[in-house]
One Martini backbone bead per residue (centre of mass of N, CA, C, O) as a GRO file, in nm:
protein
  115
    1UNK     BB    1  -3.391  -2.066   0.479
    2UNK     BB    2  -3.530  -1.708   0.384
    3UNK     BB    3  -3.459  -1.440   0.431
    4UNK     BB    4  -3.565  -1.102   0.498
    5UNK     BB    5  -3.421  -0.791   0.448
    6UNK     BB    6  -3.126  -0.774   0.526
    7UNK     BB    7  -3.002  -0.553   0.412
    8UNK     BB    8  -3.085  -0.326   0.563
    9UNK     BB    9  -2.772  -0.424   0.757
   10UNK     BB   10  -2.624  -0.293   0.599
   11UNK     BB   11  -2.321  -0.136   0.562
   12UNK     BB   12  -2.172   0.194   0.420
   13UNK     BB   13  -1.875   0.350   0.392
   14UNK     BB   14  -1.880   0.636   0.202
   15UNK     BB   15  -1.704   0.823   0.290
   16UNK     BB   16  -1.469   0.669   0.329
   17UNK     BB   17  -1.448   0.566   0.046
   18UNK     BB   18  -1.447   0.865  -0.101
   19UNK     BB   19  -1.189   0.965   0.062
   20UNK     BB   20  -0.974   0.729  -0.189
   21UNK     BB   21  -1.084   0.915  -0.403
   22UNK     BB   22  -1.043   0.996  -0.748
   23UNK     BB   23  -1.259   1.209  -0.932
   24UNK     BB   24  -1.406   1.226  -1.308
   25UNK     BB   25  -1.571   1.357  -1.502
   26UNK     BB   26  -1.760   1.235  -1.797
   27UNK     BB   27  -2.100   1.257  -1.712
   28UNK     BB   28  -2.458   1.334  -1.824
   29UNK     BB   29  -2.777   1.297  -1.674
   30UNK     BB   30  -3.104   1.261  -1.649
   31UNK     BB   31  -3.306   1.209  -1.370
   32UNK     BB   32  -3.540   0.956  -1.356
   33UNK     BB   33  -3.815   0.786  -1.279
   34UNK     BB   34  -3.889   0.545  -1.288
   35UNK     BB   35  -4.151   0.506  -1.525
   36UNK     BB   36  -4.130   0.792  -1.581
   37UNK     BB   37  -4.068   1.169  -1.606
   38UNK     BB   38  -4.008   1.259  -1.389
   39UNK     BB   39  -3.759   1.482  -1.240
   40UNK     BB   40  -3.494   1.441  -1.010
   41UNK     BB   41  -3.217   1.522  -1.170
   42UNK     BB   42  -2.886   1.375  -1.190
   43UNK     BB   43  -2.660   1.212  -1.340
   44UNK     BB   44  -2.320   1.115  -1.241
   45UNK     BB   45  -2.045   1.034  -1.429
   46UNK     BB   46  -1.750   0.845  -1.289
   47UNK     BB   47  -1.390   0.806  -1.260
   48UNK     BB   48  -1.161   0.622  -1.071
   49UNK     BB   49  -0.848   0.794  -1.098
   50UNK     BB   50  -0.791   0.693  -0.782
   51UNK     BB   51  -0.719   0.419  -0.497
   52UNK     BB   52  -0.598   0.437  -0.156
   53UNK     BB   53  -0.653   0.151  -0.091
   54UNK     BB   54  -0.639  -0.141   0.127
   55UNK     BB   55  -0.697  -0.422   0.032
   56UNK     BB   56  -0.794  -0.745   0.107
   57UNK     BB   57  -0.526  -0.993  -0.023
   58UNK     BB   58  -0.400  -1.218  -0.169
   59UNK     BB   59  -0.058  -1.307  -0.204
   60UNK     BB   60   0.006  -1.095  -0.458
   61UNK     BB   61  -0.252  -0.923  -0.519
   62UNK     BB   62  -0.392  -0.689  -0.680
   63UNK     BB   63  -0.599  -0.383  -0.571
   64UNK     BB   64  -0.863  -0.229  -0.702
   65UNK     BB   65  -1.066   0.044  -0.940
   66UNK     BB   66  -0.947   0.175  -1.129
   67UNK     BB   67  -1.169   0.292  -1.426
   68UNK     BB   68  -1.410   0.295  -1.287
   69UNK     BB   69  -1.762   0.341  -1.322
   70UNK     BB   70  -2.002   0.584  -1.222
   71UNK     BB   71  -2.317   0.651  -1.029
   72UNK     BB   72  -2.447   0.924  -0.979
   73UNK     BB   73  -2.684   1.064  -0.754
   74UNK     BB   74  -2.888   1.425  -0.780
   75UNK     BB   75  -3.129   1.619  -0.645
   76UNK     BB   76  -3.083   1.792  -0.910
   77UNK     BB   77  -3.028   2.019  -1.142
   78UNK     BB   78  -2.725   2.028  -1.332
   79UNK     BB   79  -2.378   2.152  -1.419
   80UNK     BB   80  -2.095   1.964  -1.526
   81UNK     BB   81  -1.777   1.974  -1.550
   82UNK     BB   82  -1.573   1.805  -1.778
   83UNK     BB   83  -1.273   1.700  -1.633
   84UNK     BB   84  -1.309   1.658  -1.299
   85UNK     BB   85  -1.275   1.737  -1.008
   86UNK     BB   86  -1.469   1.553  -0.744
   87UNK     BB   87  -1.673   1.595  -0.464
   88UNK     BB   88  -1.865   1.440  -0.233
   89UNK     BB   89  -2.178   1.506  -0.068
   90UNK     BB   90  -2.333   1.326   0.153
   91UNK     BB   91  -2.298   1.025   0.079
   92UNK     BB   92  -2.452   0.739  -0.030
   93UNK     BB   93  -2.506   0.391  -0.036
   94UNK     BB   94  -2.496   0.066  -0.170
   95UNK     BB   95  -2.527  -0.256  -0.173
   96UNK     BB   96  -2.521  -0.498  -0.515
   97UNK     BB   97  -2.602  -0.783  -0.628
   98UNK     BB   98  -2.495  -1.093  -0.675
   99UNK     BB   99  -2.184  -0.999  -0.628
  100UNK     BB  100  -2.181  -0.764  -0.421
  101UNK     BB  101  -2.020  -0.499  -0.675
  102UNK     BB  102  -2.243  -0.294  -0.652
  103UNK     BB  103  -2.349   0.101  -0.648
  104UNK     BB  104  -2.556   0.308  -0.496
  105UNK     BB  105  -2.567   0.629  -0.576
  106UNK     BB  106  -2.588   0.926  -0.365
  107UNK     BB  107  -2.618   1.328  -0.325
  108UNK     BB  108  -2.637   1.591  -0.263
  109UNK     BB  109  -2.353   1.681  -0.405
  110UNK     BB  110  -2.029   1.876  -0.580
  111UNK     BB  111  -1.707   1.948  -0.565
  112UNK     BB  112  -1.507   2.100  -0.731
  113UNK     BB  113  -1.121   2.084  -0.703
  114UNK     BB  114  -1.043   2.052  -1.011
  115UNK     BB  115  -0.984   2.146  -1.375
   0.00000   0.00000   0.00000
């Protein structure tokens, strides 16, 4: 039997995700609708500079995110400079993939914390 919808009930604690986390901006493109021109905002590309999770890990595996490569929608047309930090303002994400190891990220904004 293949059940439908199930992601529905996945539960992704973004905020905490996000704040062992130091991003940097690294670029931005224009956010546009799948399939049309209509603009939706930006899209902001960050990498995962510092990641102070404790992930549960195989004895003596290291696991980190260091130096993945994010991808941010902003609701809104920004102009964000770029090498430095920031922080996600109200994230939400979702978990997907085949291998359930990719993040949809919004954002309502960005925080600049230092350049």
């Amino acid at each position: 039997m293949a059940l439908k919808k199930l992601n529905q009930f996945n539960y992704f604690d973004a905020e905490g995700f996000f704040s062992k986390l130091k991003l940097i901006t690294v670029g931005s493109t224009v956010w546009k609708e799948y399939g049309s021109n209509v603009v939706k905002g930006t899209k902001l590309e960050v990498v995962i500079a510092s990641d102070k999770h404790r992930y549960n890990s195989n004895e003596g595996e290291v696991v980190n995110n260091m130096y993945e490569k994010l991808t941010v929608k902003l609701p809104k047309e920004m102009d964000v400079p770029m090498n430095v930090e920031v922080k996600l303002i109200n994230p939400e994400a979702s978990i997907y993939g085949e291998y359930r190891n990719q993040l949809s990220i919004v954002a309502e904004d960005v925080q600049v914390v230092s350049k």
